[in-house]
C-alpha positions as CSV (number, residue, x, y, z in Angstrom):
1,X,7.9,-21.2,-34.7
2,X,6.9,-24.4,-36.9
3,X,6.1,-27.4,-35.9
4,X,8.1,-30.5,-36.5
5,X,6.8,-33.3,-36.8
6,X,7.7,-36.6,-34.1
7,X,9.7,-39.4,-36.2
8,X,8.7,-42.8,-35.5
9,X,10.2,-45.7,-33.7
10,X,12.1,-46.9,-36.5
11,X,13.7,-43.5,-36.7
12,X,17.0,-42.5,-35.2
13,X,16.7,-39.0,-33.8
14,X,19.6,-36.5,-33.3
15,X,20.8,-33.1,-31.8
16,X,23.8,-31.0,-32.7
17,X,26.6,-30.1,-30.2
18,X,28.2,-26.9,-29.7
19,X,30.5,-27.8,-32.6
20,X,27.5,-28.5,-35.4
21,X,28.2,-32.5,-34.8
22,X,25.3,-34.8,-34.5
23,X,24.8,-36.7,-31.4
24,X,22.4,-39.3,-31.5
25,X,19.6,-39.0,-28.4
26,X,16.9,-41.4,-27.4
27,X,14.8,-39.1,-25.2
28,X,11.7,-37.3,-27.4
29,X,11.2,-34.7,-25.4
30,X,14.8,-33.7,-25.3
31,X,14.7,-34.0,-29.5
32,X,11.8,-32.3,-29.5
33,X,12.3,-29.5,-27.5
34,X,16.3,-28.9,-29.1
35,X,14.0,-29.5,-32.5
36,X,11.9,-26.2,-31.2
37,X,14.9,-24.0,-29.5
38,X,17.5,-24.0,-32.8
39,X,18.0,-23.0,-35.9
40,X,18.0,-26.2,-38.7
41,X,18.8,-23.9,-41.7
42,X,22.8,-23.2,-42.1
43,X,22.9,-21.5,-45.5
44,X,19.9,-20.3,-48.1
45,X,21.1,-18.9,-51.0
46,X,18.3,-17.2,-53.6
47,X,19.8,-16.8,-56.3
48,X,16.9,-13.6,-57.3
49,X,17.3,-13.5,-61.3
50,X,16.6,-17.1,-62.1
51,X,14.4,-17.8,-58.9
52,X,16.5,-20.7,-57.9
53,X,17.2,-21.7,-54.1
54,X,19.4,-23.6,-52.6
55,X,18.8,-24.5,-48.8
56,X,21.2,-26.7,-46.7
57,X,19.9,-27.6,-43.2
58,X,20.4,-30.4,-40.6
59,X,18.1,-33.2,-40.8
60,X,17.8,-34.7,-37.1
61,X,16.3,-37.5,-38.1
62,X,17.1,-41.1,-40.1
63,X,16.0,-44.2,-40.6
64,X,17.3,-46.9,-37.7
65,X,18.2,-49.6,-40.3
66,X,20.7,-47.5,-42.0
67,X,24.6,-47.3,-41.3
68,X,26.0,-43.9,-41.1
69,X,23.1,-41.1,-41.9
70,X,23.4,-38.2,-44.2
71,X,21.6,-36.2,-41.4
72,X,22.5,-33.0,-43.7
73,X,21.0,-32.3,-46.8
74,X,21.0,-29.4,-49.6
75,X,18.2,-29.1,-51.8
76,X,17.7,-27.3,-54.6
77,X,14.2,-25.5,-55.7
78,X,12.8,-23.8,-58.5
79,X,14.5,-24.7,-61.4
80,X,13.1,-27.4,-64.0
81,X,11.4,-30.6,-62.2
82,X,13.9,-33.1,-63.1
83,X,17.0,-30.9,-62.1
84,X,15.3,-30.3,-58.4
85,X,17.1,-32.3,-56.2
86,X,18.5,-33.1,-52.8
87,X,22.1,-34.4,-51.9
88,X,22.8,-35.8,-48.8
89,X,25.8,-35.1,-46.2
90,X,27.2,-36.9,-43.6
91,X,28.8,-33.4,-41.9
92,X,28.1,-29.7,-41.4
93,X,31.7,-29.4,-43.1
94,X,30.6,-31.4,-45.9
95,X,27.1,-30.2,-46.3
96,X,28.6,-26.4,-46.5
97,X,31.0,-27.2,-48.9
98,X,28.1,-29.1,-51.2
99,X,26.0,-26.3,-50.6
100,X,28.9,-24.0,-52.5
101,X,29.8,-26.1,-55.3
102,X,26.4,-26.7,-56.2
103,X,25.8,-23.4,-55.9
104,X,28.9,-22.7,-58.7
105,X,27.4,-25.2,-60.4
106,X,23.8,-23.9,-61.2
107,X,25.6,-20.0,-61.9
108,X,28.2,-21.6,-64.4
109,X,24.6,-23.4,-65.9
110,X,22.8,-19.9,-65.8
111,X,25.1,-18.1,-67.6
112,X,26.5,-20.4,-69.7
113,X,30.0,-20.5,-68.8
């Protein structure tokens, strides 16, 4: 299992509920130990000729300050530096459906169509 790391008080922590929506909680234990007992990755797609990845997971954590949190995000890896990126998402809905257009995207950019 890896270890997460504790966010700090100005950090909003949250949990998902049975239907993948977050809930906000204030207890660290309870974050901590739903942080340790579930999965944070929802789809990883490698795409094996080109080396790319593209990883979507739940973030549990924001900053207090902010208004509503993308607490999902998709990143992509191992293409050129300046087109590695992360995009944020406010739902699991919304975070899936990023993950597959950007997905169509970088095929349509590796072979040219």
């Amino acid at each position: 299992m890896k270890s997460r790391s504790v966010p700090s008080s100005r950090e909003r922590f949250y949990v998902l509920d049975a239907k993948n929506r977050p809930v906000e909680v204030f207890d660290r234990g309870e974050w901590s130990r739903w942080m340790t007992e579930n999965e944070l990755i929802f789809r990883r797609t490698l795409l094996d000729e080109s080396g790319v990845t593209v990883t979507t997971r739940f973030r549990s954590v924001s900053e207090a300050k902010t208004g509503e949190a993308s607490l999902f995000v998709t990143r992509v890896a191992g293409m050129e530096a300046r087109d590695n990126k992360s995009y944020g998402a406010r739902t699991h809905d919304e975070a899936l459906e990023q993950h597959e257009l950007i997905v169509q995207k970088i095929l349509r950019m590796l072979t040219g169509r």
